[in-house]
C-alpha positions as CSV (number, residue, x, y, z in Angstrom):
1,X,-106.3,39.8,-9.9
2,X,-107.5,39.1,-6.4
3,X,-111.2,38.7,-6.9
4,X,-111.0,34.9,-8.8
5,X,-109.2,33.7,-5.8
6,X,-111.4,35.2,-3.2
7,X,-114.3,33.7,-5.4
8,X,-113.4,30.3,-5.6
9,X,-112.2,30.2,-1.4
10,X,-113.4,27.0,-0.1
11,X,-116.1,26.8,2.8
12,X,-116.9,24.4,5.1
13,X,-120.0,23.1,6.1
14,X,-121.0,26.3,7.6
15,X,-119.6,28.5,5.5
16,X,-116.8,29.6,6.9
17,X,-113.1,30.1,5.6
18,X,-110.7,29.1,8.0
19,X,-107.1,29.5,8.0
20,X,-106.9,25.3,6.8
21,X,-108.7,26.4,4.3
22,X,-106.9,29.8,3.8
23,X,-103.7,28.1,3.5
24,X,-104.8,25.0,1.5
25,X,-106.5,27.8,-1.0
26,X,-103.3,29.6,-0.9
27,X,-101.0,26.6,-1.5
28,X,-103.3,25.8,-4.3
29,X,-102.9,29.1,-6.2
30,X,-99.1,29.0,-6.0
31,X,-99.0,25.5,-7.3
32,X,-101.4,26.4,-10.0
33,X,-103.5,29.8,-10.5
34,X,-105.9,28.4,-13.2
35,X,-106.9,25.7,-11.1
36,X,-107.5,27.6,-8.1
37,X,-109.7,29.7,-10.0
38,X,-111.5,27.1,-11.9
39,X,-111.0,28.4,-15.0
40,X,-109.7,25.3,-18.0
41,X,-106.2,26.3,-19.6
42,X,-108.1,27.3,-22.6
43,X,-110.4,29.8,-21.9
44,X,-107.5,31.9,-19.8
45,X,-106.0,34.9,-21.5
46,X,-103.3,34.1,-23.7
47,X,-101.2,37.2,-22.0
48,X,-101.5,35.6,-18.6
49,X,-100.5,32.2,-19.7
50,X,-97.6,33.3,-21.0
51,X,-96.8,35.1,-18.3
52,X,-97.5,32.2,-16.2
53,X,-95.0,30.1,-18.2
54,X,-92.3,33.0,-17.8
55,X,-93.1,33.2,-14.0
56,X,-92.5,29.5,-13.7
57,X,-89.2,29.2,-16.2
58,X,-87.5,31.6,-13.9
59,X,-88.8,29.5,-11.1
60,X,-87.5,26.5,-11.8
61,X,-84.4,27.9,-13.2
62,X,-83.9,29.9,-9.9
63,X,-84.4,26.2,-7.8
64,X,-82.3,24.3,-9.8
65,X,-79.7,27.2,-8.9
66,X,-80.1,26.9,-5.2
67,X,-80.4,22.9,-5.1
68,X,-77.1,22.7,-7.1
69,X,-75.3,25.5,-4.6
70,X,-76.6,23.4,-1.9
71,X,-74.0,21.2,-2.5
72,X,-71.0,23.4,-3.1
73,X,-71.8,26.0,-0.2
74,X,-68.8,26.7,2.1
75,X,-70.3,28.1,5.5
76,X,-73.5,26.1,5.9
77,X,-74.0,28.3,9.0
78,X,-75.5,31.0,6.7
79,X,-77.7,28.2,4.9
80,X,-79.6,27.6,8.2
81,X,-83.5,26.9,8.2
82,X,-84.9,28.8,10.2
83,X,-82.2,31.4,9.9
84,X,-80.1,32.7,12.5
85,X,-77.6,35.1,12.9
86,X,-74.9,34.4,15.3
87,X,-74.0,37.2,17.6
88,X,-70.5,37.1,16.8
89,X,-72.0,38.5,13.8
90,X,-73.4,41.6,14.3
91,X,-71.6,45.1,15.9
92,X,-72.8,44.8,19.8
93,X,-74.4,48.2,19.6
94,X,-76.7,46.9,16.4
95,X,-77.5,43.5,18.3
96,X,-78.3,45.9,21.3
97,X,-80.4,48.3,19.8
98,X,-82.6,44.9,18.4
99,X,-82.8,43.9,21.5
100,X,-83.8,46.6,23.2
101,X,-86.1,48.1,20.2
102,X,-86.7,51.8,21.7
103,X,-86.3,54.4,19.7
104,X,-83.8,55.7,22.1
105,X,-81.7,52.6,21.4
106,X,-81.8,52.5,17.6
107,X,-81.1,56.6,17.2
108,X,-77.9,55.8,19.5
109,X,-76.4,53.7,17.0
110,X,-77.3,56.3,14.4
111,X,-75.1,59.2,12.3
112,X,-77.4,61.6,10.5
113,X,-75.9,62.8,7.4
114,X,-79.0,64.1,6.0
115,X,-81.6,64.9,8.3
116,X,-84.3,63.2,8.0
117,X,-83.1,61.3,4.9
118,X,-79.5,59.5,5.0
119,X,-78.2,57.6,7.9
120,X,-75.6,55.2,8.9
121,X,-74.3,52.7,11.5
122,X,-72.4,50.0,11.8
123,X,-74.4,46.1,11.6
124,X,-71.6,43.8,10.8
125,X,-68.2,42.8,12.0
126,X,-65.2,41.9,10.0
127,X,-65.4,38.6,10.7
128,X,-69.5,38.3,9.2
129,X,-67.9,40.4,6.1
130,X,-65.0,38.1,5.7
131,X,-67.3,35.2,6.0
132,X,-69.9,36.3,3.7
133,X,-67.3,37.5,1.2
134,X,-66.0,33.8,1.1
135,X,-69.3,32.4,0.4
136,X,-69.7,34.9,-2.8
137,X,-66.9,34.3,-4.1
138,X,-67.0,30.5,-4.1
139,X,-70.5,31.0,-5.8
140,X,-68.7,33.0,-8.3
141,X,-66.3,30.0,-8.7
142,X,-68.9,27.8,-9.4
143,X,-69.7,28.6,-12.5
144,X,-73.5,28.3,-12.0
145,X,-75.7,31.3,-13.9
146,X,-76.7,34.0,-12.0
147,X,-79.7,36.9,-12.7
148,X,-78.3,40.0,-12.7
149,X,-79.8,42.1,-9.7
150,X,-80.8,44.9,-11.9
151,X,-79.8,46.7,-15.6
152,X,-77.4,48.7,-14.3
153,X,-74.9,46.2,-12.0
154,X,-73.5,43.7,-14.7
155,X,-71.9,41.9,-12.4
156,X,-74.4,41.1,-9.1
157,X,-75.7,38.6,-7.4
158,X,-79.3,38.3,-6.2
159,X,-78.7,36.4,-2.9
160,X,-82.4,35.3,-2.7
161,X,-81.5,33.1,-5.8
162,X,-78.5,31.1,-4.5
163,X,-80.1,30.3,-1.0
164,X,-79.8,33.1,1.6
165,X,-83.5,34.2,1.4
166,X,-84.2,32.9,4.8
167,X,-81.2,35.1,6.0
168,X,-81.9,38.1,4.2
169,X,-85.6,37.5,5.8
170,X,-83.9,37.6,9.4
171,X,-82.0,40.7,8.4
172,X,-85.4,42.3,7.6
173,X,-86.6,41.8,10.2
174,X,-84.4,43.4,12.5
175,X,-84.2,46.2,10.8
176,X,-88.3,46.9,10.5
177,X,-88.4,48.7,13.6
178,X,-85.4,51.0,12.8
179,X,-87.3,52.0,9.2
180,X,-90.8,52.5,10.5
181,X,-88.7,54.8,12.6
182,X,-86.7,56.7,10.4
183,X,-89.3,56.3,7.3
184,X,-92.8,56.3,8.6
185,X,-94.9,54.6,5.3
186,X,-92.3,53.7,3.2
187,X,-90.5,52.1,6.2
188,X,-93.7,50.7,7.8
189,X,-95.4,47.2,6.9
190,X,-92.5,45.4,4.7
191,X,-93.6,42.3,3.2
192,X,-91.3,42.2,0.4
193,X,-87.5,42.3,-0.4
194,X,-84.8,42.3,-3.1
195,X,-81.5,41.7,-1.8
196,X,-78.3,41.6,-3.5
197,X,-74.4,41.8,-3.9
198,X,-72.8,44.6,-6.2
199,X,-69.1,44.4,-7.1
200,X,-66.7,47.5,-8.4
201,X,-63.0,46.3,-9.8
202,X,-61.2,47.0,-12.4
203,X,-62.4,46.0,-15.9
204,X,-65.8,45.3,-14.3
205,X,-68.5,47.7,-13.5
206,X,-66.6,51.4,-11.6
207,X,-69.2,53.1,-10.7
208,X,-72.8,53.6,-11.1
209,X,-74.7,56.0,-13.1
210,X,-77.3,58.3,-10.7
211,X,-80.4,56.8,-10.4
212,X,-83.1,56.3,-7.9
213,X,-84.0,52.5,-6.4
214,X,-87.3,50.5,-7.1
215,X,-87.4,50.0,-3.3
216,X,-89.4,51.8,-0.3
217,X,-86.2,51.8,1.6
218,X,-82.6,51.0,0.9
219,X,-80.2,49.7,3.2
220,X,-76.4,49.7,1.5
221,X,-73.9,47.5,3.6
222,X,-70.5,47.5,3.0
223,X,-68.3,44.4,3.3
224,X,-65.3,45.5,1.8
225,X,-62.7,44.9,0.2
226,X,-59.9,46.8,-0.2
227,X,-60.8,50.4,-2.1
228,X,-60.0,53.6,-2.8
229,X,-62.6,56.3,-4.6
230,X,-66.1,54.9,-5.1
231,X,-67.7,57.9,-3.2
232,X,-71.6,57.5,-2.8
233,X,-73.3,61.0,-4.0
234,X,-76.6,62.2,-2.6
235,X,-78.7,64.4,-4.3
236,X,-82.1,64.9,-3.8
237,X,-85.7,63.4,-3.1
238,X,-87.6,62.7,-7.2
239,X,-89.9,65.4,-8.0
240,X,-88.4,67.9,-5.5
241,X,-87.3,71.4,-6.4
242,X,-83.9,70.0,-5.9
243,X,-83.8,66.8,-7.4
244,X,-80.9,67.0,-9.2
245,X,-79.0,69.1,-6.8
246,X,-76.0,67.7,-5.1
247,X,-76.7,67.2,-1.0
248,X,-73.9,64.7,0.5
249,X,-71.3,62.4,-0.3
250,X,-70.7,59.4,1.5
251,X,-67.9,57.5,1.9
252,X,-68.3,53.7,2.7
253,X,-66.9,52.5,5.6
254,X,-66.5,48.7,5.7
255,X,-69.3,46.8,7.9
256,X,-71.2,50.0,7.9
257,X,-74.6,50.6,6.7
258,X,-76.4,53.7,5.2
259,X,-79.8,53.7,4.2
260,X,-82.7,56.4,2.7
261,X,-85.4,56.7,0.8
262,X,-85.8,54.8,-2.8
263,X,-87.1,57.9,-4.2
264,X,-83.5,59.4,-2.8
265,X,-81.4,60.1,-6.3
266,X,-78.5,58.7,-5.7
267,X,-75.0,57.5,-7.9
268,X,-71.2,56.1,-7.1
269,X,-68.0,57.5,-7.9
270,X,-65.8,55.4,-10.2
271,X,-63.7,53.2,-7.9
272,X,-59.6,54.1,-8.2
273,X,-58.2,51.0,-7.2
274,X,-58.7,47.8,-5.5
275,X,-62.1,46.4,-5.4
276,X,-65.6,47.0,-3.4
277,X,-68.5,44.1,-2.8
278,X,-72.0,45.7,-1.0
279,X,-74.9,44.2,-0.1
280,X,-77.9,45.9,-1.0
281,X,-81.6,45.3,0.7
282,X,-84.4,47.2,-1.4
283,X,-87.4,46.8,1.1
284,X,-91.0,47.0,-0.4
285,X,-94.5,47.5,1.0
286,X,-97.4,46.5,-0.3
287,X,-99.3,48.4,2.3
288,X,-97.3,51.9,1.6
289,X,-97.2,51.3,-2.1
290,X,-101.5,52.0,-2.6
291,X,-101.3,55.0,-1.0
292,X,-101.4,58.2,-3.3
293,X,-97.5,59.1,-1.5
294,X,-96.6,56.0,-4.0
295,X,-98.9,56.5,-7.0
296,X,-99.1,59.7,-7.6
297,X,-96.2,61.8,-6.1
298,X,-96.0,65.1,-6.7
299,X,-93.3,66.8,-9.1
300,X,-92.0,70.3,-8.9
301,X,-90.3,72.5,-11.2
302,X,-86.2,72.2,-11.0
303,X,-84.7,75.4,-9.0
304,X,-82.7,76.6,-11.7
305,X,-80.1,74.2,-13.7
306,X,-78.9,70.6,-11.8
307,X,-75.4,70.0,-10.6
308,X,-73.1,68.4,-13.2
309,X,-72.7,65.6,-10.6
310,X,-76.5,64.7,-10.3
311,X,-77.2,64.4,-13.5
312,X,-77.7,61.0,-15.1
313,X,-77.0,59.9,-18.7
314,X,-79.4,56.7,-18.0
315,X,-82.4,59.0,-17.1
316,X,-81.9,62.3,-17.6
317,X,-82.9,63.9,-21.6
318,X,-80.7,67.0,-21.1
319,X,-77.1,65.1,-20.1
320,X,-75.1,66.4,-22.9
321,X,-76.1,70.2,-21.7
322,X,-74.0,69.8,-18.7
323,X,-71.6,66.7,-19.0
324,X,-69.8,64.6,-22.1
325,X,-71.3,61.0,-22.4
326,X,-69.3,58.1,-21.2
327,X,-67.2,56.3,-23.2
328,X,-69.7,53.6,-25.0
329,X,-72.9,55.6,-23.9
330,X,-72.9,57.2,-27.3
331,X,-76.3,55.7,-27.8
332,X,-78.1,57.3,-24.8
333,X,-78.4,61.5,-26.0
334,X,-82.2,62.3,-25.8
335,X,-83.4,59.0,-24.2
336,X,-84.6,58.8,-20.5
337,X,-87.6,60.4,-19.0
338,X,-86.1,63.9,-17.0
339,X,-86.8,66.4,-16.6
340,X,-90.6,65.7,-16.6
């Protein structure tokens, strides 16, 4: 995929690349691949075209999105360009342990459920959550389409795609130090995100089946609302001897954080009343994702049978050996790709 591009870099007179050049070339290839590559519409593979024209549907559709919110938004303050969080934001031992960046500072902040794989601490303050809650609901109000953030949360938002990706970039960033720390690899060198809002009420999505995250690292933030139930169950690492072996359950505390692994199995309880909003940052590395950790991870034999409450009706072949499908999951029995 990478060598056209690199082919057809421009040189100046010397024969050198530089970063003009780079960035023009760059600039270029976003704008249009085929052109940066010198190769006329019809001799490119019809599979790449159309993925082209999917890529740049979603695109525009995605803009339009974010030039229409533009106009509706409620707090501009979290619009900003460049982005900047406001200190009144963030919990003063968070913003401290940024500030500082030792690793003394950030494991100060930190409760280790898990060791080694599940921690929390508190980011933001009521008055960020209350904010930010305001702002996603008046998006919901709006009326205007939304991609759902995954197949399994039916009712999401992807925050990139109404106009907090410079935000979400900040948030990142913040938090790269604390995840190379924790997470060395997966943690390290993030140059990619997905973040988004998932919502539990009543009538809407309850709970979510276990499952594991395509992310490096996840960071799960809760901003409230009012809840009851909706515990977060731990079980653990894919391909382990205890994968689908029960480890910890978590129980979200509002303006808190917990993060782990991706590869961490994971699943929430059924909410019992009120209703629960998170905002969820799957972090990605390019770097960490071509090593043989990410392409071919090892896979153990299960020690002895799973835990009813780790198993998963999505993923898992053998559900119906150890739980009743849900209610309008009827069609899942034998689908799904564990055990291996």
């Amino acid at each position: 995929m990478l060598m056209p591009f690199y082919r057809a870099m421009p040189r100046n007179d010397q024969g050198i690349c530089t970063l003009r050049l780079m960035l023009q070339a760059v600039h270029t290839f976003l704008v249009d691949p085929l052109k940066a590559w010198n190769i006329p519409l019809e001799k490119a593979p019809e599979k790449f075209t159309a993925s082209l024209a999917v890529n740049r549907r979603m695109n525009r559709d995605r803009l339009s999105v974010i030039e229409k919110y533009a106009k509706q938004v409620v707090h501009l303050e979290l619009f900003t360009r460049p982005a900047a969080w406001k200190p009144e934001w963030l919990d003063p031992g968070f913003l401290a342990a940024v500030k500082e960046g030792t690793p003394e500072a950030w494991r100060g902040i930190l409760t280790e459920h898990l060791p080694g794989e599940v921690f929390s601490f508190k980011v933001f303050t009521e008055s960020f959550c209350t904010l930010l809650l305001d702002e996603i609901f008046n998006f919901y109000k709006s009326g205007l389409p939304a991609r759902r953030p995954n197949s399994m949360n039916a009712y999401g938002i992807i925050l990139n795609e109404i106009g907090l990706e410079p935000l979400i970039d900040e948030l990142q960033r913040m938090l790269q130090p604390l995840g190379h720390l924790l997470f060395p690899g997966p943690g390290s060198g993030w140059d990619g995100h997905h973040c988004f809002i998932v919502r539990y009420r009543a009538g809407e999505d309850l709970g979510l089946d276990m499952h594991t995250d395509d992310s490096d690292v996840t960071f799960n933030f809760c901003l409230g609302l009012d809840f009851a139930g909706a515990g977060l169950q731990f079980c653990g690492l894919m391909g382990a001897p205890d994968h689908r072996k029960h480890s910890y359950t978590y129980t979200h505390v509002k303006g808190s954080c917990v993060c782990h692994v991706g590869r961490k199995r994971h699943g929430a309880d059924d909410i019992t009343s009120g209703e629960r909003l998170n905002l969820i940052l799957w972090n990605h590395s390019s770097t960490f994702r071509q090593t043989d950790a990410y392409i071919k991870p090892e896979y153990y034999t299960e020690e002895g049978a799973p835990d009813p409450v780790c198993v998963s009706y999505t993923h898992d072949r053998d559900f119906g050996n150890f739980k009743e499908y849900p209610k309008g999951k009827e069609r899942f029995p034998g689908r799904g790709w564990c055990p291996r």
